[in-house]
VOGU-3710 file (C-alpha; in Angstrom, 3 decimals, decimal comma):
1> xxxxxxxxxx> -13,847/15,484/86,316  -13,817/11,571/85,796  -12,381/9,173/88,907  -10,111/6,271/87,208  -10,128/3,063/88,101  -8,511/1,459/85,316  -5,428/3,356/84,020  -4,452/1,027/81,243  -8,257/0,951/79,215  -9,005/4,918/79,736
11> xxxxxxxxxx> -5,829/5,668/77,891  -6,972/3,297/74,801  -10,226/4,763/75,312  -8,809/8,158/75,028  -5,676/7,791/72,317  -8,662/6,573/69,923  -10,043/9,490/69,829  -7,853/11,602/69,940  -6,751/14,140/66,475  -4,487/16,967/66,718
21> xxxxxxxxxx> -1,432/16,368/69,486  -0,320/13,993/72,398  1,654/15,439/75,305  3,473/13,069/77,948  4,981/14,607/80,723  6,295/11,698/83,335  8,801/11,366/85,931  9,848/7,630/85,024  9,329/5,814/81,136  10,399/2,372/79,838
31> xxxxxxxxxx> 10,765/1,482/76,471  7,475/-0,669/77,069  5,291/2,051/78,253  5,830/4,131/75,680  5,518/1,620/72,848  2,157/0,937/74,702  1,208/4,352/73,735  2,940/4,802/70,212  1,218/1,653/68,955  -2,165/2,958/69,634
41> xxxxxxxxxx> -1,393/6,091/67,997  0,460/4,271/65,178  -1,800/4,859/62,137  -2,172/9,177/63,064  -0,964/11,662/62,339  -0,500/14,071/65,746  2,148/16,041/66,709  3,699/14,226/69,812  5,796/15,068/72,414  7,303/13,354/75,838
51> xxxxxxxxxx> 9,069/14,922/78,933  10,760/12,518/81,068  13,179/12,885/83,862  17,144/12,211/83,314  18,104/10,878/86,865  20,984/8,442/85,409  20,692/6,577/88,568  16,834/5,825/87,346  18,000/4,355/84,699  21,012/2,397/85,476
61> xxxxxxxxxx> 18,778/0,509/87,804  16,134/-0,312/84,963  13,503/2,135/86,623  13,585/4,169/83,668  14,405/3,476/79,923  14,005/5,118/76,342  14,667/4,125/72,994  15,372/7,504/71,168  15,744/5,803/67,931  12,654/3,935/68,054
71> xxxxxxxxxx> 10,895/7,604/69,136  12,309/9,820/66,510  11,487/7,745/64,098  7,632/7,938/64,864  7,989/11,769/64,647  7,946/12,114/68,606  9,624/15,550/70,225  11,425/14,000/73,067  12,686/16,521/76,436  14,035/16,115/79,244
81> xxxxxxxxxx> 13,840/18,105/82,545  14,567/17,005/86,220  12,493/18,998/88,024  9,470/16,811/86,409  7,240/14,586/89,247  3,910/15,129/87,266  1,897/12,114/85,169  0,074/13,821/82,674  -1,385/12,500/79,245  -2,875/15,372/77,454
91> xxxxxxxxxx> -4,974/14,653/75,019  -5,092/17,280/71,521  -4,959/20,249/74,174  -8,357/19,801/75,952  -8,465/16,713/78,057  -5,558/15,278/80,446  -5,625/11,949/82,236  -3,215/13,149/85,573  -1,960/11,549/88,540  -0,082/8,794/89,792
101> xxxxxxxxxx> 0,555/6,404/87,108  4,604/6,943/85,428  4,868/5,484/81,665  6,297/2,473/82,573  4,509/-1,337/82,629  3,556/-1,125/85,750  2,751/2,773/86,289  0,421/1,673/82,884  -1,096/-2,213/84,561  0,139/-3,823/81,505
111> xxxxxxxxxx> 0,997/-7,063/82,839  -1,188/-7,040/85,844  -4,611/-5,905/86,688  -4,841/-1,960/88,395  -7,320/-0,898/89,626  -6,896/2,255/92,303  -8,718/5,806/92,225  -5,286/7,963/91,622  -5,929/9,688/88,254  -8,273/11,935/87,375
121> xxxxxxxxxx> -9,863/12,968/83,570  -10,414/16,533/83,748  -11,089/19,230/80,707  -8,373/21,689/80,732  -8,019/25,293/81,731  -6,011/27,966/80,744  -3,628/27,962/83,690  -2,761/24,116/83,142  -2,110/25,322/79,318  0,249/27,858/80,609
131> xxxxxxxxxx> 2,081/25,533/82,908  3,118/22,766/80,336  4,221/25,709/77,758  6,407/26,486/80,731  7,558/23,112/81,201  8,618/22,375/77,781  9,989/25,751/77,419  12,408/24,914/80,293  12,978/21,602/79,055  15,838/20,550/77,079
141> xxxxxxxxxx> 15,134/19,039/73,713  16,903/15,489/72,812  18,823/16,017/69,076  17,001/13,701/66,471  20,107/13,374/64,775  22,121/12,374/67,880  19,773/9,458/68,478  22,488/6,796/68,092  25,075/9,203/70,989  21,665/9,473/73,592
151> xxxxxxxxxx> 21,268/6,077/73,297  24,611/4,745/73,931  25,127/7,159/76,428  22,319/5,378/78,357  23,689/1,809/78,182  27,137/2,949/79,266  25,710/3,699/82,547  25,303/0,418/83,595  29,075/-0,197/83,986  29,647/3,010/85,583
161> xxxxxxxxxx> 30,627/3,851/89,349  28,874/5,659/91,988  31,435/8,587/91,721  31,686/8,205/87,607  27,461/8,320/87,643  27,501/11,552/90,161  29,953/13,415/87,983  27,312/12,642/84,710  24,240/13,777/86,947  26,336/16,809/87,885
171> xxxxxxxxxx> 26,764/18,077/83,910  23,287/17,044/82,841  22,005/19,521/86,483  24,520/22,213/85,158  23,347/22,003/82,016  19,917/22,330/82,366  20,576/25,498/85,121  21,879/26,866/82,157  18,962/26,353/80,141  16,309/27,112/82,516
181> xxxxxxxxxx> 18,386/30,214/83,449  18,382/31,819/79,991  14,747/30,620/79,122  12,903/31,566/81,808  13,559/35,361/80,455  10,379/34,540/78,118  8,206/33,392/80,894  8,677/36,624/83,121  7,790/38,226/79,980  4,557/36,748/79,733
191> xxxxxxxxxx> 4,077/37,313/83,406  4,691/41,173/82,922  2,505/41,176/79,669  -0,156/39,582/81,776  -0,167/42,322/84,635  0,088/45,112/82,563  -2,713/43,924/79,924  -5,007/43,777/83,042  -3,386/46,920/84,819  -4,712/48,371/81,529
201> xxxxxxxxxx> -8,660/48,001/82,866  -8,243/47,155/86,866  -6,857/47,887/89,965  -3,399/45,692/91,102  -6,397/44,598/93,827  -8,235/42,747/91,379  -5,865/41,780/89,349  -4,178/39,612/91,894  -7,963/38,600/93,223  -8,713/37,620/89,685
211> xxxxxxxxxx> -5,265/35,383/88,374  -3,874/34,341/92,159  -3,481/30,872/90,499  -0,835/32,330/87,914  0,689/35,048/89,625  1,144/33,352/92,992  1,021/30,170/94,560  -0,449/29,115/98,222  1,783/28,653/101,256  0,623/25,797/103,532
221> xxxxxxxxxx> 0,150/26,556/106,988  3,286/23,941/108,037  5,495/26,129/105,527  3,908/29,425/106,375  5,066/28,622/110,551  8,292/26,589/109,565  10,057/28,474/106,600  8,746/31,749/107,538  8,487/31,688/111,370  5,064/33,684/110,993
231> xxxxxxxxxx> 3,526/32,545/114,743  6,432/33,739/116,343  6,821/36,885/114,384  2,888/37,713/113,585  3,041/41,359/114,401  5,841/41,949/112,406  4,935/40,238/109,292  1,361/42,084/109,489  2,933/45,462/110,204  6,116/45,613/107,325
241> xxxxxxxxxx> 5,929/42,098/104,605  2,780/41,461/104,233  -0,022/42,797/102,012  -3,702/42,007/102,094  -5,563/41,645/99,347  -9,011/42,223/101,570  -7,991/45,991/101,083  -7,136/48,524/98,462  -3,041/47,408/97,278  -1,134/49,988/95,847
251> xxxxxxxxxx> 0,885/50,019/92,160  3,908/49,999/94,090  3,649/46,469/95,492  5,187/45,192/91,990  7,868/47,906/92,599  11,198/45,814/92,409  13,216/48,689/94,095  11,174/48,102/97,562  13,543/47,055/100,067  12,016/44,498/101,284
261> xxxxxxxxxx> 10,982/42,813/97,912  14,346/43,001/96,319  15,718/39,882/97,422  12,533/37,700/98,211  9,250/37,019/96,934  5,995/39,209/97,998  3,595/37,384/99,988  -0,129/38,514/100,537  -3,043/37,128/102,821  -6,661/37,369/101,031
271> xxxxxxxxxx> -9,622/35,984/102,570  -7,363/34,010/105,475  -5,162/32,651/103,310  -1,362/33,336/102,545  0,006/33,361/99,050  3,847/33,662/98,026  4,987/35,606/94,529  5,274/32,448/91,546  8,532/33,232/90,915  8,973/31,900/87,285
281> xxxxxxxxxx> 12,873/30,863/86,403  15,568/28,719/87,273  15,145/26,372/90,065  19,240/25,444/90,644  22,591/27,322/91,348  24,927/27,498/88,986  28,251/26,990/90,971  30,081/30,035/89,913  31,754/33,025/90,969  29,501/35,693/89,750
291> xxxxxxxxxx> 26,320/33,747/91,645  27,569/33,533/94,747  28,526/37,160/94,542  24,884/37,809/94,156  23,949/35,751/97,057  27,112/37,283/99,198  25,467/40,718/98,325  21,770/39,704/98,542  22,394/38,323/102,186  24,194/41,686/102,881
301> xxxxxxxxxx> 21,109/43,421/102,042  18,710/41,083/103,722  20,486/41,570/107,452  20,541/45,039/107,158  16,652/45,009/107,134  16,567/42,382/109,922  15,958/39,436/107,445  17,813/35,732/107,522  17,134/33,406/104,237  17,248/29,466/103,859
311> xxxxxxxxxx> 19,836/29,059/101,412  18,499/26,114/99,650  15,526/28,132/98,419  17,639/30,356/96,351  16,090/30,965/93,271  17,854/32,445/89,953  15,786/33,889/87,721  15,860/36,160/84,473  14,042/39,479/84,147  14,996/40,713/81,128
321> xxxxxxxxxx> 18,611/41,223/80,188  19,323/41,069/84,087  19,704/37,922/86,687  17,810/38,166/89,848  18,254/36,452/93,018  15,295/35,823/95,060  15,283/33,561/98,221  11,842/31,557/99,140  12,150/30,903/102,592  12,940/33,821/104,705
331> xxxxxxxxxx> 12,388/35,045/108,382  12,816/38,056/111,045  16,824/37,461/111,665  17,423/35,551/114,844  20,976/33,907/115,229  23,635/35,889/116,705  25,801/34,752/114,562  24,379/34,987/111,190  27,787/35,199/109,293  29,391/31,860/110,613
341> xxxxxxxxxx> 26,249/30,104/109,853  26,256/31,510/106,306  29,734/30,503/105,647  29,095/27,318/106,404  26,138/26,454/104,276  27,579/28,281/101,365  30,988/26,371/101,713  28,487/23,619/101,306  26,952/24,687/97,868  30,198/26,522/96,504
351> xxxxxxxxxx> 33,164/24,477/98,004  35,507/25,597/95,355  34,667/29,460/96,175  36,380/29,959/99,860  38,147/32,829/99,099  34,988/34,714/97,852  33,596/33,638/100,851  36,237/35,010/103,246  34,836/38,551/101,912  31,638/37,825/103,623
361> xxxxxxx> 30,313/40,947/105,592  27,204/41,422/107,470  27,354/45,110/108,587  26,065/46,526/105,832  24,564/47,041/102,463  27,568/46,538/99,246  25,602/47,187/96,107
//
């Protein structure tokens, strides 16, 4: 791993040599950044490809800007994803300059001199590969052929209202729900592949020992005492949720039908650490009727065992031909009054749903 201190020069150092591909995956571009880029890669032939993230209000303020014309015609694959905060320049599949710097002038230092210690060079591993497959998976592809629509589409926004620029954001976040929702099928698919081509030859122990960095990801201690609760309720964590990896684990901790599993992600302590179930998929609701039936039902469910779930967390995800709700933040049920506090966040997310939400029960299970 190489410390940069000059952001602008260690990309021409790097887009020189590279041969094959070019990935880009940045939360902000302007059309100067990226013709930084193209024009060092002008005379090659690479397959290229940018993510950036739509937030119209990014680029109605001139934080952001694209010229899709200007791209397709160089052969670039351009997406678009808003769940994107990552700087990464990969470089033919092996090396990635990542960190702070955006593809914009000054993310870049074109016009001015930076010098700071906030991206890295560092040869890539397998688990990075995985992740930007995922990410342009997820990612929603801009039309070549509807170049001349994209772009006017973006200089419209300038004259638009608050409300007018809201409703826009609203479609484009629907839209990509939708997407993520019926592509993320593929990634759980992988997942499974990957735990039962290891299953083949080890135990579930070492298997989750061995790939914890792409089946699961690490809960901070803030998170693990805040969104779980887990000083106030060690005992019963330790005694009914949680499973240790520092011991033998069972097949049937990747049984979907456990109770307790059905509705949120696994979590497992291994060596003093916690470590929370990647759950690969959809990271919105889709405001619809059949969704928050799912959530109505999974919170049934959940207070019957003695659970209460952030809302918020709710995560949709595709396993295949079936949707599955899981919620990330959960915690031993504590308010009295669970069912007034649920039908008050929910009126929140699904304010066009109140009759659906009348039907809200908390006594039992309604599968």
């Amino acid at each position: 791993m190489k410390f940069i201190t000059d952001i602008k020069q260690e990309l021409e150092d790097q887009l020189k040599e590279v041969q094959h591909s070019l990935i880009i995956i940045t939360g902000f571009v302007t059309v100067e950044g990226f013709q930084f880029i193209e024009e060092q890669v002008a005379t090659k032939r690479l397959k290229k490809k940018i993510l950036f993230k739509l937030e119209l209000q990014d680029f109605q303020r001139g934080a952001s800007s694209f010229d899709f014309r200007y791209a397709f015609d160089r052969g670039w694959d351009v997406y678009y994803d808003n769940t994107i905060h990552a700087k990464n320049y990969i470089f033919d599949n092996h090396l990635a300059i990542q960190g702070s710097s955006n593809l914009t002038s000054n993310g870049l230092g074109l016009h001015h001199e930076r010098n700071d210690d906030n991206n890295v060079l560092w040869y890539l591993n397998n688990e990075f590969r995985m992740w930007v497959e995922q990410k342009l998976k997820l990612a929603i592809k801009f039309d070549p052929a509807k170049a001349e629509t994209s772009q006017n589409n973006l200089r419209r926004l300038a004259d638009d209202t608050q409300e007018e620029l809201q409703k826009k954001q609203e479609q484009i976040d629907r839209k990509l729900a939708q997407h993520r929702l019926i592509n993320s099928s593929d990634i759980h698919e992988s997942k499974q592949h990957l735990i039962e081509s290891i299953r083949r030859n080890n135990s579930i122990l070492k298997l989750l020992q061995d790939n914890l960095g792409q089946l699961t990801e690490e809960i901070s201690p803030t998170d693990l005492n805040t969104m779980y609760k887990y000083k106030d309720n060690q005992n019963w964590y330790k005694q009914h949720y949680i499973i240790s990896l520092d011991q033998e684990v069972k097949d049937q901790v990747f049984d979907y039908k456990n109770q307790y599993y059905l509705y949120t992600p696994r979590i497992y302590q291994y060596k003093g650490r916690f470590y929370r179930e990647r759950l690969y998929g959809n990271y919105s609701l889709v405001d619809s009727s059949s969704v928050l039936s799912k959530i109505l039902q999974s919170l049934e469910h959940l207070a019957v065992l003695g659970l209460e779930a952030d809302l918020t967390s709710a995560k949709i995800i595709k396993e295949g031909r079936s949707l599955k709700l899981r919620f990330q933040f959960f915690w031993p049920l504590t308010t009295p009054n669970i069912k007034a506090v649920y039908q008050r966040e929910l009126a929140k997310l699904f304010p066009t749903q109140q009759l659906i939400l009348d039907n809200l029960q908390m006594e039992g299970v309604h599968e």
